[in-house]
C-alpha positions in Angstrom: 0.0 0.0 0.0 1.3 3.5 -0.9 1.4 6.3 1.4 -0.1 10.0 1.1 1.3 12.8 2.3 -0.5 15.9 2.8 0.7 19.5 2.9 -1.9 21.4 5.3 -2.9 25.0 6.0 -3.8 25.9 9.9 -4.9 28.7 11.1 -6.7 30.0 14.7 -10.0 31.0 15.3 -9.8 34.7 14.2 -8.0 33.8 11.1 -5.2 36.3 11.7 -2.2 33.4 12.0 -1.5 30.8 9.2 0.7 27.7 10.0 1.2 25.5 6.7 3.1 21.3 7.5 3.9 18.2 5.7 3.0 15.1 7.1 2.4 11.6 6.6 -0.7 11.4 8.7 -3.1 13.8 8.4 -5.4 13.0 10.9 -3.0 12.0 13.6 -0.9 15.5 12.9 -4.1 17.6 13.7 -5.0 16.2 16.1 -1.3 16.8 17.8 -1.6 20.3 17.0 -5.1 21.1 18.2 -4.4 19.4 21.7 -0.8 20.7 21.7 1.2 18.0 22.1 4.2 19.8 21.1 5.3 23.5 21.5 6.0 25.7 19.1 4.1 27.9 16.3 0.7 26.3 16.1 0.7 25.8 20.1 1.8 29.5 20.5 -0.6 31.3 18.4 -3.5 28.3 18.8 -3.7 27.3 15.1 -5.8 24.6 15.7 -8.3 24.5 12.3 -7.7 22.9 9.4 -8.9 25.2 6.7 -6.7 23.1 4.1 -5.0 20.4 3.0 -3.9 18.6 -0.5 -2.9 15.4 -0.3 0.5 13.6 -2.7 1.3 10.1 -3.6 5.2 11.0 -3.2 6.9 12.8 -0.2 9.0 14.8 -2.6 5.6 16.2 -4.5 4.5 17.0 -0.9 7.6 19.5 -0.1 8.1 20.7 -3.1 4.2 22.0 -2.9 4.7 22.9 1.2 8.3 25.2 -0.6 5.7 26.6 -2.9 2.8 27.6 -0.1 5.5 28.9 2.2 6.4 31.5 -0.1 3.6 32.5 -1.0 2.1 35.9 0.4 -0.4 36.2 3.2 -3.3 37.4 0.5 -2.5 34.4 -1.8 -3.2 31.9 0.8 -6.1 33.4 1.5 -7.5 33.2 -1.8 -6.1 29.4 -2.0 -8.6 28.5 0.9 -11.1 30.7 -0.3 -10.9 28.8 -3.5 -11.8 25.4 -2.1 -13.1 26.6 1.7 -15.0 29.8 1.3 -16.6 29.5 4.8 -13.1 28.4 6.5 -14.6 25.6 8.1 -12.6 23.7 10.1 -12.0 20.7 7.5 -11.6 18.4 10.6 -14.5 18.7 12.1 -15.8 15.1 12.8 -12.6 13.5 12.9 -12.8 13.1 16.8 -14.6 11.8 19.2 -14.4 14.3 22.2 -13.2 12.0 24.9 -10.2 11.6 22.9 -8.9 15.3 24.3 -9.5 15.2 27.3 -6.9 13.3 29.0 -4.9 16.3 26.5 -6.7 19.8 27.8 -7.2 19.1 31.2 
């Protein structure tokens, strides 16, 4: 079985902050960010949503498109999400079942 890796977008809840990863598990990585299992960016600023993601069949497709989005300007992101999330929903939304933060955000 091949692997996908995804290149994501987070953000926070006011939309002001925009945090963009590579990974080899989407669903585990989000979840590590929204219960801040490790310090940095995302935990500092609370990026937390997922307002984006694409998803590649080879790692090197995957960070040569995270290169790309990191250089790209605040307003072009923002028209990237718009493009495929005009409501910035959080694209995670239902991945969870609540128990499975709290031992994290007690």
């Amino acid at each position: 079985m091949r692997k996908t890796y995804s290149v994501y977008i987070l953000t926070n809840w006011k939309h002001t902050v925009f945090y963009t990863g590579i990974t080899n598990n989407l669903v585990r990585r989000v979840f590590e960010h929204k219960v801040k299992l490790n310090e940095g960016f995302t935990s500092k600023y609370n990026c937390n949503q997922l307002v984006y993601f694409e998803e590649f069949g080879y790692v090197w497709d995957a960070i040569h498109r995270e290169k790309q989005l990191k250089k790209y300007k605040r307003e072009w992101k923002k028209n990237l999400i718009n493009s495929i999330n005009p409501d910035w929903k959080d694209l995670s939304d239902g991945w969870y079942d609540p128990r499975e933060f709290e031992t994290f955000l007690k």
